[in-house]
LOGU-921898 format. One record per residue (C-alpha): x, y, z; residue number from 0. Coordinates in steps of 0.05 Angstrom, whole numbers, padded with zeros to 5 digits. Layout:
% residues N
+--------+--------+--------+------+
|     xx |     yy |     zz | mise |
+--------+--------+--------+------+
|      X |      Y |      Z |  NUM |
...
+--------+--------+--------+------+
END
This chain:
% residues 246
+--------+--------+--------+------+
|     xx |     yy |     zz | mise |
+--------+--------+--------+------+
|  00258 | -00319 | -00277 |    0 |
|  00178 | -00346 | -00251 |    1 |
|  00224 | -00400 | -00221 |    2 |
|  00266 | -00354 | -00181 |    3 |
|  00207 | -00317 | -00163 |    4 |
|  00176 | -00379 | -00137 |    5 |
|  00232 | -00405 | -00098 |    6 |
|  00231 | -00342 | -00057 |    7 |
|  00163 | -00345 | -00035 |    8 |
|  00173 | -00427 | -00023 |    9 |
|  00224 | -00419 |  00028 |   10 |
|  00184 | -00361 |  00074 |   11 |
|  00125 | -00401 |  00064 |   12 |
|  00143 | -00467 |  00103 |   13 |
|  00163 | -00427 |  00157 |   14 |
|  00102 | -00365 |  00161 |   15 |
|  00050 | -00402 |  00123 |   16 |
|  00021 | -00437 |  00185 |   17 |
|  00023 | -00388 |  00226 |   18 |
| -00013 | -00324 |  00180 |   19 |
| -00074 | -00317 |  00149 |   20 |
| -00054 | -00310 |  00075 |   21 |
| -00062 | -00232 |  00066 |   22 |
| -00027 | -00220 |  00133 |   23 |
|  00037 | -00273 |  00108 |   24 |
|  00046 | -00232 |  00034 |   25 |
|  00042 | -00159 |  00072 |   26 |
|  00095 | -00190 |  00121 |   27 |
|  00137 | -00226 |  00074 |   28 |
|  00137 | -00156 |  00023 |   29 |
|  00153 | -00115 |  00071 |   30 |
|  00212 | -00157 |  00104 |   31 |
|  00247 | -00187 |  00035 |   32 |
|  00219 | -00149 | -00027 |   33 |
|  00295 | -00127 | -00037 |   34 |
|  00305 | -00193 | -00055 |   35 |
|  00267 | -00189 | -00115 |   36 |
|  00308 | -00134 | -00131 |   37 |
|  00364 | -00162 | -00128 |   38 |
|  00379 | -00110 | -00077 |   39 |
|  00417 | -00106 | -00007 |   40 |
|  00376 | -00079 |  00042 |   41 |
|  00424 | -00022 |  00054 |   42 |
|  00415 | -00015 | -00020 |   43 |
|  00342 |  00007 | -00012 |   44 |
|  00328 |  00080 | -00012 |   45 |
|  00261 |  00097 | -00014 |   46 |
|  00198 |  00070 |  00014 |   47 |
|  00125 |  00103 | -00001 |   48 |
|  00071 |  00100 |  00035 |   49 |
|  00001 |  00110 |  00028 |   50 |
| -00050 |  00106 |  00077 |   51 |
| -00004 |  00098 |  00132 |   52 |
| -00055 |  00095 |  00187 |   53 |
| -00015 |  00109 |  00249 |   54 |
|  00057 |  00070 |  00217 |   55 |
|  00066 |  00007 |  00253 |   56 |
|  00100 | -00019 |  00197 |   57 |
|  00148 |  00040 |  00199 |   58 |
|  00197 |  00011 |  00257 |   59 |
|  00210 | -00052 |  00222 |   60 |
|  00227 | -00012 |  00158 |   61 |
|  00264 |  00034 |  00192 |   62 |
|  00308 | -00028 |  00235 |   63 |
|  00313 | -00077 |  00165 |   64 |
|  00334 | -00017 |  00113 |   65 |
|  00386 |  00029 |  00151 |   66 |
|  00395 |  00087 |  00090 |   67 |
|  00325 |  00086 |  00074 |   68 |
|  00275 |  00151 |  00073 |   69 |
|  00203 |  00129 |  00094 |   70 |
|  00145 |  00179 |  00064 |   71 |
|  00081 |  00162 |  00101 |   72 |
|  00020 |  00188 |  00070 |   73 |
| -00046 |  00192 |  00120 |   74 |
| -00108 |  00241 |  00108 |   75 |
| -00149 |  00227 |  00179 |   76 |
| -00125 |  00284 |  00224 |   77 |
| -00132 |  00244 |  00288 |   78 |
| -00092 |  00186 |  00248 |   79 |
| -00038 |  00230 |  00226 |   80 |
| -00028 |  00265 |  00300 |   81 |
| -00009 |  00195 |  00324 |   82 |
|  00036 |  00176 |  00271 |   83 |
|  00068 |  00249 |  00266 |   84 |
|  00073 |  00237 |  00348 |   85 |
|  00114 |  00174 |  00330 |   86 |
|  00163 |  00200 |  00279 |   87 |
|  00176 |  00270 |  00288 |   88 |
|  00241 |  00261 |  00325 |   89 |
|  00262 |  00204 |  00262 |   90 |
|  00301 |  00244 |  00209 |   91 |
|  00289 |  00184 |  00167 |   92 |
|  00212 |  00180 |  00168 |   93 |
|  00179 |  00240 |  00133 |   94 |
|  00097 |  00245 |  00150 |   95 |
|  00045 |  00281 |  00105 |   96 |
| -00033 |  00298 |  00125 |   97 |
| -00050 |  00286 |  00050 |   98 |
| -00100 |  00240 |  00018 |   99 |
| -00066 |  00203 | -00050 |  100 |
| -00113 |  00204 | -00106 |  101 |
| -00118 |  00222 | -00176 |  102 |
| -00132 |  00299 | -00170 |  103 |
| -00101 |  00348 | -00125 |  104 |
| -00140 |  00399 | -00080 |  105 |
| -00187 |  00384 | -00033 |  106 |
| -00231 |  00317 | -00024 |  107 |
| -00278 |  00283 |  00020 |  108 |
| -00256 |  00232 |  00064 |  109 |
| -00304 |  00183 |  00103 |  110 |
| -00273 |  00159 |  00181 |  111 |
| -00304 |  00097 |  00196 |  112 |
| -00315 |  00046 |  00256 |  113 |
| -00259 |  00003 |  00258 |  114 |
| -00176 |  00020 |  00263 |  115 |
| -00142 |  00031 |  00186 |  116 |
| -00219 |  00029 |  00151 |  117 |
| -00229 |  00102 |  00134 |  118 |
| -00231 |  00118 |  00057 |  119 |
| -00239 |  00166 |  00000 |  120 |
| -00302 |  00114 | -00015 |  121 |
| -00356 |  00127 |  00026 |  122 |
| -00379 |  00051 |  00054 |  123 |
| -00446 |  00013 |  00028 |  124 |
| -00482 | -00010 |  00080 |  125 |
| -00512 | -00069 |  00034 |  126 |
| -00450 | -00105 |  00031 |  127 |
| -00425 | -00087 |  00091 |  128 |
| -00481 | -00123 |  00116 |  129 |
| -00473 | -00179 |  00071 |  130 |
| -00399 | -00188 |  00079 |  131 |
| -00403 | -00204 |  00157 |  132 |
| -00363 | -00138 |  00184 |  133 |
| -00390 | -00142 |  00246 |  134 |
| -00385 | -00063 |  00281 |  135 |
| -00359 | -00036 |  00215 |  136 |
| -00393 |  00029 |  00203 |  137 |
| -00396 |  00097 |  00178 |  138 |
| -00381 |  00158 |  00227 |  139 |
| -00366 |  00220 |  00195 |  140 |
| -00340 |  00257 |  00141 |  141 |
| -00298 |  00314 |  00129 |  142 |
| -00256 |  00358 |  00075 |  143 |
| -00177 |  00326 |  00076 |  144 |
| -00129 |  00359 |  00027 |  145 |
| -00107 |  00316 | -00030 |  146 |
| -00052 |  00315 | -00079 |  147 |
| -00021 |  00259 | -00133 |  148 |
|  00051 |  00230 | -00118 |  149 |
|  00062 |  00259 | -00188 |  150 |
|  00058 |  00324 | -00170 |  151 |
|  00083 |  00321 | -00096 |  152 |
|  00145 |  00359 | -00086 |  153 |
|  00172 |  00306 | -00040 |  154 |
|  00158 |  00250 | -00089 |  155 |
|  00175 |  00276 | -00151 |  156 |
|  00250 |  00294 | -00125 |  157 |
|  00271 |  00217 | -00113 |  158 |
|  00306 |  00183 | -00168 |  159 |
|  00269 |  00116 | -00155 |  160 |
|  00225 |  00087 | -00099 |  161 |
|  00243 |  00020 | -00086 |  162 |
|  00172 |  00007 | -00043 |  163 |
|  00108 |  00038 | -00053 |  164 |
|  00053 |  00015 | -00004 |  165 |
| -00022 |  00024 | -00019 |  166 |
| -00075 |  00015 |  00028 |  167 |
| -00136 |  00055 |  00021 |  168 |
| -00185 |  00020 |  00028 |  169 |
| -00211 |  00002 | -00060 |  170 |
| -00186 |  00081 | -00074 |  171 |
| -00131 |  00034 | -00100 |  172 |
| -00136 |  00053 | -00171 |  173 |
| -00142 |  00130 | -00157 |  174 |
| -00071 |  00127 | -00130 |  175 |
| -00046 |  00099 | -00187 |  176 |
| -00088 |  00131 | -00244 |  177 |
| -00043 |  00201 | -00203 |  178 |
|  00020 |  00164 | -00211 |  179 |
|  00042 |  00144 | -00278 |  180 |
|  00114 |  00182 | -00282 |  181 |
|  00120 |  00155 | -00208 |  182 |
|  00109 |  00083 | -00223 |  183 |
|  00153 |  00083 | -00272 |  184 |
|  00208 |  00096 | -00218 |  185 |
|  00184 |  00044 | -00180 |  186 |
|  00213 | -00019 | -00167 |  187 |
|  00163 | -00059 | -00128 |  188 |
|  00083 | -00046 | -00112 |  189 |
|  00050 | -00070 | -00051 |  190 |
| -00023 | -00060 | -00058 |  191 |
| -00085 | -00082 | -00025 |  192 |
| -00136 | -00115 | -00068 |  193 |
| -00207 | -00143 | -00064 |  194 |
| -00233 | -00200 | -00109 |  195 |
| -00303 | -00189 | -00089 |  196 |
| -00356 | -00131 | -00093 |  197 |
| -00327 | -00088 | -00032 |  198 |
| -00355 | -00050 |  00030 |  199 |
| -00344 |  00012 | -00003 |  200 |
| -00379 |  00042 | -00061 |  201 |
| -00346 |  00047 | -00121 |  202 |
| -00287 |  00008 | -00099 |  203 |
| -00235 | -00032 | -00150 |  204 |
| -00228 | -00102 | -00163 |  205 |
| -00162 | -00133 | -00171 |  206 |
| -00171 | -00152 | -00246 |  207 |
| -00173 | -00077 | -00256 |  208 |
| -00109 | -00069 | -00211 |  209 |
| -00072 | -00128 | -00239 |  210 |
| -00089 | -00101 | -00313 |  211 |
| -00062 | -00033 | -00293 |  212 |
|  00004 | -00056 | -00265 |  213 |
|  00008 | -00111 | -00319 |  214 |
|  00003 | -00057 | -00376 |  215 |
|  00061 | -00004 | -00330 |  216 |
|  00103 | -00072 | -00326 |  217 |
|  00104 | -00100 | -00265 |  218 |
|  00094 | -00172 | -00250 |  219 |
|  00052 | -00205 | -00190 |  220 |
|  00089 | -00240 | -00146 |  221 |
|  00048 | -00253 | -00092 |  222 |
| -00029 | -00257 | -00072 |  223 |
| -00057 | -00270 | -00002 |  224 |
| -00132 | -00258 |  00009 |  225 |
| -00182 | -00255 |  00074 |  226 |
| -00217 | -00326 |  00063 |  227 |
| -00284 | -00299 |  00086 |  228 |
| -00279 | -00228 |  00053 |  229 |
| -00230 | -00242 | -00003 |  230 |
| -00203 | -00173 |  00004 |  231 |
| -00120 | -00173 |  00012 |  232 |
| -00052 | -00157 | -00010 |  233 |
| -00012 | -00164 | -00073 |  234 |
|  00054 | -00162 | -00089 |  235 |
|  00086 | -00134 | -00150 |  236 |
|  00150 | -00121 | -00183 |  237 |
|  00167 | -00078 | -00242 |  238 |
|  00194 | -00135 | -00288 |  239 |
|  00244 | -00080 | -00332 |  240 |
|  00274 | -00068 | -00262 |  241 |
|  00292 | -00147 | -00254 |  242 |
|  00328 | -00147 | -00332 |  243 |
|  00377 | -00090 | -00313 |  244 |
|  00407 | -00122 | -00258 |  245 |
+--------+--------+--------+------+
END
């Protein structure tokens, strides 16, 4: 099965490799052929989850490469979410939420930052952001966003698997999941972001805790691409049970 796995990756890599820092290749390469880990068609795929969905720039590929899939895009920043709700209103398909994904539902504090996609539930430490060379990466505000768990969203509990969920918030990583264990175990492949370092924000996870958490709900990594300067990135991961009963 690692040999299959392998071969996958192999034959996008002599092609993307060269031209993608590592993180940016295994974000690309998940989003455009995780059904193949699935065994899937991509008219096969059905449900796609996303959390911290920015403003959704991913969301017209998904929407062009998976023709019968729903898209649930997950953003707390208010001036984030009016763009992407501006976007997708009009798609049937793509269904937008001003909701943080943590661990608790009800109300939490959410920090905007500096810099496009970098606003978190962590509030940012200026010691390593200083350290880790983010040049104009800095705190602005924060205020009160409403928050809920995919376990207990109406909109996620009701699907009867989700073959994608996206994470990218910015080392509240861990918070998503520790709100999704009946969810994740409807999943068929993770996409996470991950850092291997001490991060910009305060309190935020390393991938051994991530890895360890997926590990133990099943799923196998698959892929790993990290910033070479930061070592922050994206991982790829699919539920292994989901591979035997195909």
């Amino acid at each position: 099965m690692l040999s299959r796995l392998k071969s996958l990756v192999a034959g996008a890599q002599s092609t993307l490799i060269a031209r993608y820092e590592p993180y940016v290749f295994v974000e690309s390469h998940a989003e455009r052929l995780f059904w193949r880990y699935l065994e899937l068609s991509p008219a096969q795929v059905k449900a796609i989850v996303i959390v911290g969905a920015w403003q959704g720039i991913e969301i017209p590929g998904l929407v062009r490469r998976y023709p019968s899939a729903e898209i649930f895009a997950f953003e707390p920043s208010p001036s984030n979410f009016d763009r992407l709700h501006d976007r997708y209103s009009g798609n049937r398909r793509v269904h937008c939420f001003c909701e943080a994904i943590s661990d608790s539902s009800g109300t939490l504090t959410f920090h905007e930052a500096s810099l496009p996609g970098t606003g978190s539930l962590l509030p940012l430490s200026e010691e390593e952001v200083a350290q880790r060379h983010n040049d104009g990466l800095y705190q602005r505000n924060s205020l009160t966003v409403t928050a809920a768990t995919l376990d207990e969203h109406d909109a996620i509990r009701r699907l009867p698997r989700i073959d994608l969920l996206k994470v990218d918030v910015q080392g509240a990583e861990l918070r998503v999941l520790a709100g999704a264990s009946s969810t994740l175990e409807r999943t068929a492949a993770v996409l996470i972001e991950v850092g291997l370092m001490d991060s910009a924000y305060e309190g935020a996870v390393r991938f051994g805790e991530l890895d360890a958490r997926l590990n133990q709900g099943g799923f196998l990594l698959c892929g790993l691409g990290v910033d070479p300067i930061t070592l922050d990135g994206n991982a790829l991961y699919v539920r292994e049970e989901w591979r035997r009963q195909r």
